[in-house]
VOGU-831441 format. One line per 4 residues: number of its first residue (from 1); their letters; for each residue x, z negated, y of N, C-alpha, C, CB. Coordinates in nm, 3 decimals, decimal comma. Glycine has a CB too. Example, Ala and Ser with C-alpha at 12.3 -4.5 7.8 and 13.67 -1.06 7.14 Angstrom:
<nodes>
1 = AS = 1,319/-0,780/-0,569/1,230/-0,780/-0,450/1,320/-0,780/-0,330/1,131/-0,905/-0,447; 1,285/-0,708/-0,225/1,367/-0,714/-0,106/1,290/-0,787/0,003/1,408/-0,572/-0,060 .
</nodes>
This chain:
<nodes>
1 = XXXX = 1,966/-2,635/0,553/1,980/-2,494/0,587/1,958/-2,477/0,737/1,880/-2,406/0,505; 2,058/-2,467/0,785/2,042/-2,385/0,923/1,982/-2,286/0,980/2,118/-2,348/0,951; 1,869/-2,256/1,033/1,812/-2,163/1,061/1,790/-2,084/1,221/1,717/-2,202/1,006; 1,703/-2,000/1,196/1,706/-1,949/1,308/1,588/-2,007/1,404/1,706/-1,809/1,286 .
5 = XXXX = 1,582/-1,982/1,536/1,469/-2,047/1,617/1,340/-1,908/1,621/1,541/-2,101/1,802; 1,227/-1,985/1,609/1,100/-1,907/1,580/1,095/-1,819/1,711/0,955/-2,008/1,556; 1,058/-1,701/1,654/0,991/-1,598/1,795/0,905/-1,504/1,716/1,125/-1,490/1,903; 0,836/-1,434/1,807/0,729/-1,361/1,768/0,809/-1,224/1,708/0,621/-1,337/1,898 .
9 = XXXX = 0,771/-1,189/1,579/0,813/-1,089/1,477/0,926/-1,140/1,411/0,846/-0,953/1,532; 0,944/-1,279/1,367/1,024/-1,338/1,256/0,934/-1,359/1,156/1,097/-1,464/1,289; 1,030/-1,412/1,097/0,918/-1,464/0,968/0,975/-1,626/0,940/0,936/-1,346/0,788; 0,890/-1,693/0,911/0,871/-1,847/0,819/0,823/-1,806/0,686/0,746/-1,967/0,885 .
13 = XXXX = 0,979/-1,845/0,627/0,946/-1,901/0,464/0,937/-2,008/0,424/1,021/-1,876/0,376; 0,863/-2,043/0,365/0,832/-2,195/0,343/0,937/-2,225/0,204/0,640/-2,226/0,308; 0,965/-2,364/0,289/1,077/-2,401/0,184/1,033/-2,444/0,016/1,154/-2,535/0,253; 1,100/-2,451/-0,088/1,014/-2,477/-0,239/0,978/-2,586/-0,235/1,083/-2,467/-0,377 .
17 = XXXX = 1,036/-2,693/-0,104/0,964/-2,815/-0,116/0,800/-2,836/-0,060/1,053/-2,908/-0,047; 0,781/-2,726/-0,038/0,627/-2,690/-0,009/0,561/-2,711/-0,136/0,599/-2,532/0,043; 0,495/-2,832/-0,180/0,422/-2,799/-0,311/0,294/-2,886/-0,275/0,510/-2,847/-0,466; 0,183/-2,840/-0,336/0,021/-2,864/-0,355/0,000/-2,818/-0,237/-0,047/-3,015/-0,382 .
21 = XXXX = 0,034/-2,755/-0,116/-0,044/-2,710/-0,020/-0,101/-2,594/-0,057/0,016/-2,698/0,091; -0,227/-2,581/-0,033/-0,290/-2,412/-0,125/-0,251/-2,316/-0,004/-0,518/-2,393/-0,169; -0,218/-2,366/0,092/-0,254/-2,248/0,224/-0,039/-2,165/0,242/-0,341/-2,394/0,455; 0,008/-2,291/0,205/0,164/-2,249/0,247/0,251/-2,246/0,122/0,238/-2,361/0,356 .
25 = XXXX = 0,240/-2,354/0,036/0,326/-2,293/-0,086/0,372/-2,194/-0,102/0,285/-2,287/-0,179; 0,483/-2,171/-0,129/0,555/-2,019/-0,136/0,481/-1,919/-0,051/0,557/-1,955/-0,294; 0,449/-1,919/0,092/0,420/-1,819/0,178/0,518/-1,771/0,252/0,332/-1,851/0,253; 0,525/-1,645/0,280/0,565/-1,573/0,377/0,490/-1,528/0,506/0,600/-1,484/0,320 .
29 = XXXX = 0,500/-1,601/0,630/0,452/-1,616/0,737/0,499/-1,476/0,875/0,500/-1,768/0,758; 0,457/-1,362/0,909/0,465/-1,321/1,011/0,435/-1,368/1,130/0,430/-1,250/0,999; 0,541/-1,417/1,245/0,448/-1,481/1,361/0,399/-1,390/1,444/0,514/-1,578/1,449; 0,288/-1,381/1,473/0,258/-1,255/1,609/0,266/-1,302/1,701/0,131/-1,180/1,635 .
33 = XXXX = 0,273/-1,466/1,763/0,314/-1,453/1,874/0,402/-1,630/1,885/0,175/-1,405/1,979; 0,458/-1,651/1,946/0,519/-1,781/1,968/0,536/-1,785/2,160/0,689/-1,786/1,865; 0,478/-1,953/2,181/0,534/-1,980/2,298/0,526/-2,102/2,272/0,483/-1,932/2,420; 0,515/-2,135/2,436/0,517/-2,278/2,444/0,432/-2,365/2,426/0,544/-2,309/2,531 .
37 = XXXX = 0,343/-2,324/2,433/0,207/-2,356/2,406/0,158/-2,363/2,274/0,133/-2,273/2,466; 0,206/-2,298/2,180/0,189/-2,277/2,033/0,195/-2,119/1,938/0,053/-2,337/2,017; 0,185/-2,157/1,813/0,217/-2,022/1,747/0,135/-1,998/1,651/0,346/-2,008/1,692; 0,134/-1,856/1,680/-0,003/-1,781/1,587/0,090/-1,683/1,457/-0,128/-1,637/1,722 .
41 = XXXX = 0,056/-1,703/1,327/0,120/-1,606/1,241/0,017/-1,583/1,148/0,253/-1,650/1,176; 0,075/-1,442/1,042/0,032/-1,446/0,922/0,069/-1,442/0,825/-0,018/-1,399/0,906; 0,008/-1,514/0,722/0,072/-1,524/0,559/0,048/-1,351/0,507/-0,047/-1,665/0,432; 0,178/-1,339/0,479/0,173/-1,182/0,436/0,172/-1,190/0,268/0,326/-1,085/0,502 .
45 = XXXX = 0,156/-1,317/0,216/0,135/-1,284/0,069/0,089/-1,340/0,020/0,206/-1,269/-0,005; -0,037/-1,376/-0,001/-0,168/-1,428/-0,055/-0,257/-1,316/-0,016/-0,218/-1,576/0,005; -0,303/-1,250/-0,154/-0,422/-1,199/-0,153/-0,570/-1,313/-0,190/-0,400/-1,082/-0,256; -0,639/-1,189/-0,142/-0,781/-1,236/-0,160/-0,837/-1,198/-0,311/-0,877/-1,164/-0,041 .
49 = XXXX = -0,952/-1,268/-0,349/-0,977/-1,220/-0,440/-1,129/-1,134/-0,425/-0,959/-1,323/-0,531; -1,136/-1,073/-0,273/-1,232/-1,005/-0,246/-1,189/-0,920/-0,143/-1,336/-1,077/-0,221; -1,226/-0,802/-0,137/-1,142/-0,666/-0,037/-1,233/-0,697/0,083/-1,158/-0,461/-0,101; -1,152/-0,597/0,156/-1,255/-0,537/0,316/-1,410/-0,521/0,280/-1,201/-0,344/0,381 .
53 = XXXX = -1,432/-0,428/0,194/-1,563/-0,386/0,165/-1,675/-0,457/0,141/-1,559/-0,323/0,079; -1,611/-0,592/0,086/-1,730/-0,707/0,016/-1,752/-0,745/0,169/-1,667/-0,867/-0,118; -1,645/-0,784/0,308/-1,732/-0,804/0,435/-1,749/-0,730/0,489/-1,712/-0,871/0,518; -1,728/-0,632/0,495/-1,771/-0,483/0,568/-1,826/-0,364/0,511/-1,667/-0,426/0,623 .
57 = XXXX = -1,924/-0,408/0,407/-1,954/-0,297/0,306/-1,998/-0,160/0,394/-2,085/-0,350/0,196; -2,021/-0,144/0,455/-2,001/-0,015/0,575/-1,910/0,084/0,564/-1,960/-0,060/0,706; -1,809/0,032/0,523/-1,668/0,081/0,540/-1,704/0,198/0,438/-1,529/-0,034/0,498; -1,746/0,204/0,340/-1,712/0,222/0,211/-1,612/0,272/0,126/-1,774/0,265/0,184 .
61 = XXXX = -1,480/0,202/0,162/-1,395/0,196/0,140/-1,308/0,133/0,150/-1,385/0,242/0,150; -1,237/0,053/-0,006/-1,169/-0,068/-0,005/-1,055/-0,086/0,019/-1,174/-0,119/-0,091; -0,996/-0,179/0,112/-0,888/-0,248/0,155/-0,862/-0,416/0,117/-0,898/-0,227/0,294; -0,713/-0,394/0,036/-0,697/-0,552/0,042/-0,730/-0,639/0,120/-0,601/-0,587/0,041 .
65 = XXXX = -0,766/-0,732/0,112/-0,779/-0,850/0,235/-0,704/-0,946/0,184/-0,932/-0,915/0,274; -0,606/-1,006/0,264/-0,515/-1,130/0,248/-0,529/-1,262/0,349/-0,371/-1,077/0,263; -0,523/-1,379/0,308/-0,533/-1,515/0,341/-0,433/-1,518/0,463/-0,495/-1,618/0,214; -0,477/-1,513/0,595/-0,432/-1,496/0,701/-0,324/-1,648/0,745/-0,564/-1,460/0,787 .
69 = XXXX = -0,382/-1,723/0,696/-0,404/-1,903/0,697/-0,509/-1,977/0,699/-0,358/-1,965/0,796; -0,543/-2,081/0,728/-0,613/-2,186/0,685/-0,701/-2,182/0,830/-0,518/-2,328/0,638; -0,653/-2,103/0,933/-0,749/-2,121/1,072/-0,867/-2,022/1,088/-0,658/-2,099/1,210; -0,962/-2,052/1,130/-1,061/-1,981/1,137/-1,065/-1,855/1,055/-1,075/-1,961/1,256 .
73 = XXXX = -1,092/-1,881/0,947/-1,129/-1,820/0,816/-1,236/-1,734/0,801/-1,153/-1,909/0,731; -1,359/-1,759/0,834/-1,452/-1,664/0,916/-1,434/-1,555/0,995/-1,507/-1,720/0,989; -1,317/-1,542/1,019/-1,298/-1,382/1,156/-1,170/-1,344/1,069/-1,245/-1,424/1,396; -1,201/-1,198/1,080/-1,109/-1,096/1,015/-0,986/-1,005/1,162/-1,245/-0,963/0,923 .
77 = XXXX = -0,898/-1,025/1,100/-0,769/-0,956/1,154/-0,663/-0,915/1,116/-0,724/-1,000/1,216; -0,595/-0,813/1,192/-0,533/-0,746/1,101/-0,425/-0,664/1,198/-0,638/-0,661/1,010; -0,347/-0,677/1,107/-0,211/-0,556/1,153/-0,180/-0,463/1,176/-0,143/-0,529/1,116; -0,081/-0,362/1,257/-0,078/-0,245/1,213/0,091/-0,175/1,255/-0,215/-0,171/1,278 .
81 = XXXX = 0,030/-0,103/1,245/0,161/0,004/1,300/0,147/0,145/1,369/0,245/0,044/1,178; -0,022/0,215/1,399/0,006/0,294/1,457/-0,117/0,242/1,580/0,015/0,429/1,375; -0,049/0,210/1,728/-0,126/0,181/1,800/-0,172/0,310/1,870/-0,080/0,082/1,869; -0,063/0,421/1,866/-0,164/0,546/1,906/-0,294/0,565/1,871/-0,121/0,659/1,864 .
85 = XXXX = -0,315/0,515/1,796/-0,484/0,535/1,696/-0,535/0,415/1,718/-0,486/0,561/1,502; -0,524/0,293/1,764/-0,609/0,184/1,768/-0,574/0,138/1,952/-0,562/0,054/1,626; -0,703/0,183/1,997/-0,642/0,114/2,130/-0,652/-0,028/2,158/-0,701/0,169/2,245; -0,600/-0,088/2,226/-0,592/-0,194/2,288/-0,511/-0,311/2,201/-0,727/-0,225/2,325 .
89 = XXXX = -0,420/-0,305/2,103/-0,304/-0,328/2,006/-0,185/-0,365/2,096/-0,269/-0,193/1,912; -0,143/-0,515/2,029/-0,070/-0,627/2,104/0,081/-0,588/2,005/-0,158/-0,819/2,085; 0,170/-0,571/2,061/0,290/-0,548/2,015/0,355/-0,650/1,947/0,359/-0,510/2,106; 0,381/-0,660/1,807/0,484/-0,768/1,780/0,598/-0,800/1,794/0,495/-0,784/1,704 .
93 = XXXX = 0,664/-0,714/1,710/0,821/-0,676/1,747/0,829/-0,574/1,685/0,941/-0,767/1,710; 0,885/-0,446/1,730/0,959/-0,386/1,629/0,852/-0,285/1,550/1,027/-0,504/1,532; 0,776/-0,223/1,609/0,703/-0,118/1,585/0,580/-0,176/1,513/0,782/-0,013/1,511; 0,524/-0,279/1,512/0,435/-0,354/1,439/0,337/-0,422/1,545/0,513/-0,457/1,347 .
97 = XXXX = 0,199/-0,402/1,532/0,100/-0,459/1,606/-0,004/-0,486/1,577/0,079/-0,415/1,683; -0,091/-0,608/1,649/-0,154/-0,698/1,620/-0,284/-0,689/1,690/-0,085/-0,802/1,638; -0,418/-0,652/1,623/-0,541/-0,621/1,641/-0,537/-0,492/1,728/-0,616/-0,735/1,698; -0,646/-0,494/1,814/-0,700/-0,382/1,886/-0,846/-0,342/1,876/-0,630/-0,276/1,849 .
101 = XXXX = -0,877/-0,238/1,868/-1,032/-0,199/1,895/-1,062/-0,167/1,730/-1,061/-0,041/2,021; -1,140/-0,244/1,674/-1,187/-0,253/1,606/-1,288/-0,151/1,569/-1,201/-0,342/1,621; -1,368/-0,078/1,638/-1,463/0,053/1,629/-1,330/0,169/1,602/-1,574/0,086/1,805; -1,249/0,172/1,667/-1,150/0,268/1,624/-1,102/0,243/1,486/-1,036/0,269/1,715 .
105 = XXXX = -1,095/0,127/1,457/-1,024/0,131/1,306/-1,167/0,159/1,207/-0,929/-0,049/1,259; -1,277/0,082/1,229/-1,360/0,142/1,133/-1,384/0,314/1,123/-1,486/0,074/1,159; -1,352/0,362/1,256/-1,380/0,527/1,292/-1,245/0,606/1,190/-1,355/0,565/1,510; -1,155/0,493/1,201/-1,002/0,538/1,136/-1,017/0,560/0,994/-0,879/0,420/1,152 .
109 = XXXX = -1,103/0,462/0,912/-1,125/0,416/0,748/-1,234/0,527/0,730/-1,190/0,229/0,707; -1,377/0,548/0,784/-1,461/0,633/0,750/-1,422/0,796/0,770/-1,573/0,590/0,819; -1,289/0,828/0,820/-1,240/0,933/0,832/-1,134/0,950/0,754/-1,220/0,953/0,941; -1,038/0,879/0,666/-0,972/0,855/0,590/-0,837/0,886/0,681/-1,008/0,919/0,468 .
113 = XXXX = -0,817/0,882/0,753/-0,724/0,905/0,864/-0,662/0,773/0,872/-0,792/0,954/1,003; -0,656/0,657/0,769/-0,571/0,508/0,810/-0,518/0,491/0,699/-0,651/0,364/0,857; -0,437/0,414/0,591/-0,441/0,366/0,462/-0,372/0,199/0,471/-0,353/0,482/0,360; -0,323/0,170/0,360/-0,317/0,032/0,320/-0,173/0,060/0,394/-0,338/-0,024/0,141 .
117 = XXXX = -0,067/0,169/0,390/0,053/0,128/0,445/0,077/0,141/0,574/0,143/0,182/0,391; -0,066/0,147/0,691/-0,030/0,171/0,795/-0,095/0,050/0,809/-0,050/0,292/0,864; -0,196/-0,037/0,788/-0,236/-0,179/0,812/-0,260/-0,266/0,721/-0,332/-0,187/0,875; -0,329/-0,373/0,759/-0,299/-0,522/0,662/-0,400/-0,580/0,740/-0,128/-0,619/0,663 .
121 = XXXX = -0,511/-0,613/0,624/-0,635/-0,722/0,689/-0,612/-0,863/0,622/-0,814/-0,669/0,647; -0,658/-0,927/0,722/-0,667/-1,055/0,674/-0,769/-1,161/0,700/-0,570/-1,100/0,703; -0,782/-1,244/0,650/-0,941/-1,368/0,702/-0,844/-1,483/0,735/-1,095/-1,437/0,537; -0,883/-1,515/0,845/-0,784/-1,619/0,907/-0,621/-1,590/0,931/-0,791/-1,738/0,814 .
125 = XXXX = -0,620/-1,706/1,008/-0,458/-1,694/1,041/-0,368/-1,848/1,040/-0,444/-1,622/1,211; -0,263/-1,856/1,077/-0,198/-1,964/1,073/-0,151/-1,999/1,191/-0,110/-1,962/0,992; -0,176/-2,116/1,278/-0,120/-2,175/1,388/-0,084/-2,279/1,407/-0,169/-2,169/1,462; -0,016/-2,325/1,493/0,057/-2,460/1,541/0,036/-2,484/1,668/0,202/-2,463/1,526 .
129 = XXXX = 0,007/-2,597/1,679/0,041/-2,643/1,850/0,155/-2,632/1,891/0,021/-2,780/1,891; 0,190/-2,686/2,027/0,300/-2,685/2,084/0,373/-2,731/2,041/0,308/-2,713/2,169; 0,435/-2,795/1,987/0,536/-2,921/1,886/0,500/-2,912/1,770/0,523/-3,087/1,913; 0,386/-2,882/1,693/0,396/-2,906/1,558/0,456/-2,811/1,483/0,285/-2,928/1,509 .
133 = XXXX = 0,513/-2,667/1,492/0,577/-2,630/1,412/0,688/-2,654/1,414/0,565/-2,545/1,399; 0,837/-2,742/1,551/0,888/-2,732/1,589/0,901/-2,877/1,520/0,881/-2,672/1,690; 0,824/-3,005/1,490/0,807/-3,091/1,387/0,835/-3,062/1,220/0,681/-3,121/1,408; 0,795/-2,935/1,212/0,753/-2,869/1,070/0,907/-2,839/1,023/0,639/-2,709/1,083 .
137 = XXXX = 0,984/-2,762/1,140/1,095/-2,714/1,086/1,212/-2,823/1,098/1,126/-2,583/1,151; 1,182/-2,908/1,162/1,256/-3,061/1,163/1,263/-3,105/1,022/1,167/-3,186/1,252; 1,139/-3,129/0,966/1,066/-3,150/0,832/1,170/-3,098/0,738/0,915/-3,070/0,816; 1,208/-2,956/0,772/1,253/-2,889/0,638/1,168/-2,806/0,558/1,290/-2,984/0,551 .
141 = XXXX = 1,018/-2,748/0,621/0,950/-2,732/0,553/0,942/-2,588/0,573/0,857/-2,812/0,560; 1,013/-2,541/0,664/1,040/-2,359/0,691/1,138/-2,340/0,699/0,997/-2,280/0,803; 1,179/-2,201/0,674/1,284/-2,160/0,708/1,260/-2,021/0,816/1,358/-2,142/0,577; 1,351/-2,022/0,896/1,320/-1,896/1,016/1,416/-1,778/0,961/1,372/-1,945/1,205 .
145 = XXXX = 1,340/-1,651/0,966/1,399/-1,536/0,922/1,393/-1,437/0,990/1,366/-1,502/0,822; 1,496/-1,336/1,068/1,483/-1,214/1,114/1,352/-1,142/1,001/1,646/-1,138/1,114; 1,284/-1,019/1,095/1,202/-0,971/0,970/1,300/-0,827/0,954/1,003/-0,941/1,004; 1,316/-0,876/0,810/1,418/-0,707/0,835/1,351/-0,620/0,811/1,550/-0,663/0,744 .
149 = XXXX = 1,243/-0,632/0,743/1,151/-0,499/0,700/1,104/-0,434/0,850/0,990/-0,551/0,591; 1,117/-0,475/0,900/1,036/-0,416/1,061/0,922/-0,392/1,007/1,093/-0,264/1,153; 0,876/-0,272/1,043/0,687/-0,239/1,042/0,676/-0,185/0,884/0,617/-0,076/1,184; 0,773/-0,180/0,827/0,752/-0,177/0,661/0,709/-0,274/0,609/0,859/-0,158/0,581 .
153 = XXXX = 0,723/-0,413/0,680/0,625/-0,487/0,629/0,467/-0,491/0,552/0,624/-0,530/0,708; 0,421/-0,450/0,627/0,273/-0,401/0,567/0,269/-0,362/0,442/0,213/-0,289/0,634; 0,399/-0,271/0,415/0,418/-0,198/0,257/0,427/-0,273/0,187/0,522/-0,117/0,216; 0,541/-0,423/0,193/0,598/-0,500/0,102/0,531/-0,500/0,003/0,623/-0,611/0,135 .
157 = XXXX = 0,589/-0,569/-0,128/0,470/-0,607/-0,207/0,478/-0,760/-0,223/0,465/-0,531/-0,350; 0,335/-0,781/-0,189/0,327/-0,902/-0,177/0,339/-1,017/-0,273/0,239/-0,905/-0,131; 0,295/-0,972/-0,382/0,351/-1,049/-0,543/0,505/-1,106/-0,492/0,376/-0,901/-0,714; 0,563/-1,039/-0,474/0,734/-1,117/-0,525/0,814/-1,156/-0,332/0,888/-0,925/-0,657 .
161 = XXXX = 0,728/-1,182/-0,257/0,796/-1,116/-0,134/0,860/-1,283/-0,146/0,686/-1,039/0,033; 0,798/-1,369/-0,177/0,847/-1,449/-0,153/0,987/-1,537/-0,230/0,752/-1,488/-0,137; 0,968/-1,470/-0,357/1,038/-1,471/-0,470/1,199/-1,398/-0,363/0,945/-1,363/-0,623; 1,145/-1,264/-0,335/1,277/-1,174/-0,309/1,361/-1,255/-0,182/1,228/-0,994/-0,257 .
165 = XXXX = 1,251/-1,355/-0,075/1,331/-1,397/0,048/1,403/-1,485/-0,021/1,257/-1,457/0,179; 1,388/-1,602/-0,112/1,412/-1,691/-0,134/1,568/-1,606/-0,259/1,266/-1,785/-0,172; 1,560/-1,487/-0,303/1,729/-1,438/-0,365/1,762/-1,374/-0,253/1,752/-1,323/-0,514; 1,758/-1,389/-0,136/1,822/-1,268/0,020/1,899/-1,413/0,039/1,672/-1,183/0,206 .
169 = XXXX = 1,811/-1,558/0,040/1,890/-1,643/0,095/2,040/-1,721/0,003/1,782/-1,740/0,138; 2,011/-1,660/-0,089/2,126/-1,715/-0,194/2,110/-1,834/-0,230/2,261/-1,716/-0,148; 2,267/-1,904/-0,287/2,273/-2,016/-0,254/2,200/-2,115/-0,396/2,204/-2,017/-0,107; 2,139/-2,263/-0,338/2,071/-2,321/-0,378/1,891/-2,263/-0,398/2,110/-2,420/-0,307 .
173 = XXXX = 1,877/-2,165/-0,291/1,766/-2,102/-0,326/1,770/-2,009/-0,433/1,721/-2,047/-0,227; 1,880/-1,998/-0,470/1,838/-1,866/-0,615/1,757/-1,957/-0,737/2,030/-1,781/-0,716; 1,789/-2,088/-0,725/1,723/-2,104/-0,882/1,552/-2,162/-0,849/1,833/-2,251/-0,996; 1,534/-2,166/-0,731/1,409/-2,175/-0,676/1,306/-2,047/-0,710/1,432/-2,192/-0,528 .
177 = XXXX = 1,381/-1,951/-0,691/1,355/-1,770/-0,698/1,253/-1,787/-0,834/1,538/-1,641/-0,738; 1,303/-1,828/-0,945/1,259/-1,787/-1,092/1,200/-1,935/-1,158/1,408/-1,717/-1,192; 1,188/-2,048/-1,060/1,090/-2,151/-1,073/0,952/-2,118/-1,055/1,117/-2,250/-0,989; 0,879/-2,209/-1,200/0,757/-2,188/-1,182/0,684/-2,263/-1,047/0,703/-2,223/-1,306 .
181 = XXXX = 0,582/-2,170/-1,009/0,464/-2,255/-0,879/0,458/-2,335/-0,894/0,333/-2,245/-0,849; 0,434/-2,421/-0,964/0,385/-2,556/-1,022/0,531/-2,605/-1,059/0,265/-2,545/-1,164; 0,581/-2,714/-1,090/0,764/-2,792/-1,142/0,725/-2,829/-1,236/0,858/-2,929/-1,065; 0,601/-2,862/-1,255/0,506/-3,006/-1,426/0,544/-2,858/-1,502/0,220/-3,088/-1,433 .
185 = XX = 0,526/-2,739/-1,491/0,480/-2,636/-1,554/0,632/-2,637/-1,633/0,419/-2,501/-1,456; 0,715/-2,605/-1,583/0,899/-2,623/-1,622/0,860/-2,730/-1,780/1,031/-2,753/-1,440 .
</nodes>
């Protein structure tokens, strides 16, 4: 499959030959940023099986938290879309942005003035060095995707997102679409 070359606000789908990795298997990857130096993204569909609130019980009020990637797992970050309200918010592409002031977003949640479809938390993230994702897609092990959702992303639902890229791409990927996670499972 021919793909496209990585830039910041595409997406990496991982190909079905992704299997036993817990962190990438059937993920859908947002990159927030790509250079030369290396690339930072996030898995937009792996939830957690613990919200915002269990690390920020402060908040008091719960937000999904999703598996950012496998990198520094300990620090929480997160997405958004309205940087008028969060200052200091790194642009992705396409009306979608990446951290900012953090006292503003908790000021945002305890005022109910934010919800789940204007951001997206996550614990960790996913990166590459300079060459290794550029190895990865040599591999066969991604595929590069315009993000068409733009800043609707955040909305997606994350259950099937990966299911739905993998019937957008047609093809030999449709019967991948309705394969179980597991192949022993078949």
């Amino acid at each position: 499959m021919i793909s496209l070359k990585p830039q910041k606000g595409y997406l990496l789908i991982a190909e079905p030959s992704i299997v036993g990795d817990l962190s990438f298997n059937r993920s859908v990857v947002l990159l927030a940023d790509h250079t030369a130096e290396g690339t930072i993204g996030f898995i937009m569909n792996k939830v957690l099986d613990f919200t915002l609130l269990d690390i920020v019980p402060e908040l008091k009020k719960n937000f999904t938290l999703y598996n950012g990637g496998p990198v520094e797992q300990d620090n929480l970050y997160f997405i958004h879309k309205i940087p008028n309200l969060i200052p200091d918010s790194i642009e992705i592409a396409n009306g979608i942005y990446w951290g900012g002031n953090f006292e503003a977003v908790k000021a945002l949640i305890e005022r109910n003035e934010i919800t789940e479809k204007q951001i997206r938390f996550f614990l960790g993230y996913s990166g590459w060095d300079a060459q290794q994702l550029e190895e990865e897609l040599n591999a066969n092990s991604w595929i590069v995707s315009e993000n068409i959702d733009q800043k609707e992303i955040i909305e997606r639902n994350y259950s099937t997102f990966w299911k739905d890229k993998m019937e957008e791409l047609g093809g030999e990927y449709l019967l991948w679409s309705n394969a179980p996670e597991n192949p022993s499972y078949n």
